[in-house]
C-alpha positions, 0 to 999 in steps of 0.5 A: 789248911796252907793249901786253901790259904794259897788257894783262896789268895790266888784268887783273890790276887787274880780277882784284880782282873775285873779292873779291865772291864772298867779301864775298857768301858772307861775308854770306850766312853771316852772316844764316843765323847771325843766324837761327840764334842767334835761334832759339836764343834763342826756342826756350828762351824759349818753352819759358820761358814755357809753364813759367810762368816756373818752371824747375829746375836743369837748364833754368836752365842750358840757358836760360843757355847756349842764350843764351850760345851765341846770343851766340856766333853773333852774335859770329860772324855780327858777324866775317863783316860786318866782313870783307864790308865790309872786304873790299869796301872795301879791293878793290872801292870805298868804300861812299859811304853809309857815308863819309856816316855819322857813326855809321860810324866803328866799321866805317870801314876804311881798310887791311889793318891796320885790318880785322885789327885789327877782326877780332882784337877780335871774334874775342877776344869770341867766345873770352871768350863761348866760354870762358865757355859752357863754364865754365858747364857744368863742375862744379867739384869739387875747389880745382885744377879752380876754380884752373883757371878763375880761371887761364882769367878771368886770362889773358882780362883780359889778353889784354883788357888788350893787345888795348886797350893803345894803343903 
């Protein structure tokens, strides 16, 4: 029975593995998401310079939000390297290159907590940028709709607050 025990447990030890797949396709995604949002900014600043650097209303406030948004996919493909890496360390093995880093202390990650606590920092940027391509294109008419948007920078200073507060 001591053998089907070792057995069963190098499989299941070896069955870590199948994390790979998720740090590959992780980073897969996150360059396709680099080379959108660059696209996304060079197309509007392209167009940016064929005008002369003269722009009406409307393309003003398509150039800022082809940005905002780019800063949103970069947020994004960001979340998804820090999960391949996170992943890949806590699974698989310490990456020795960035143990040997000094600069690497930003993406160092040394259990779960550490990778949720990274992720839920970037995630929160991605919903303030979000929030704001969307505050962006919203016309304020009335006091309540203002009201509304000040209620909304509110809540995101505290959920900033919070997410920085140390216990």
């Amino acid at each position: 029975m001591k053998w089907l025990e070792r057995v069963f447990e190098g499989f299941l030890w070896r069955t870590r593995w199948m994390v790979i797949l998720a740090v590959i396709f992780s980073l897969f995604a996150a360059f396709g998401l680099f080379i959108v949002a660059s696209y996304e900014i060079v197309l509007p600043v392209y167009h940016l310079f064929h005008s002369g650097f003269h722009l009406g209303a409307h393309e003003h406030e398509e150039l800022v939000g082809a940005i905002v948004g780019a800063i949103d996919l970069y947020l994004i493909a960001t979340v998804l390297i820090i999960f391949s890496l996170g992943l890949y360390e806590l699974f698989i093995s310490k990456i020795d290159e960035a143990e040997s880093d000094e600069h690497s202390k930003l993406l160092a990650i040394h259990n779960l907590d550490d990778l949720k606590e990274k992720l839920a920092k970037v995630v929160l940027m991605v919903l303030i940028v979000t929030f704001f391509k969307y505050a962006i294109h919203i016309k304020y008419e009335t006091p309540l709709q203002t009201l509304y948007l000040a209620a909304g920078v509110l809540m995101l200073a505290l959920a900033l607050y919070f997410s920085h507060k140390k216990h």
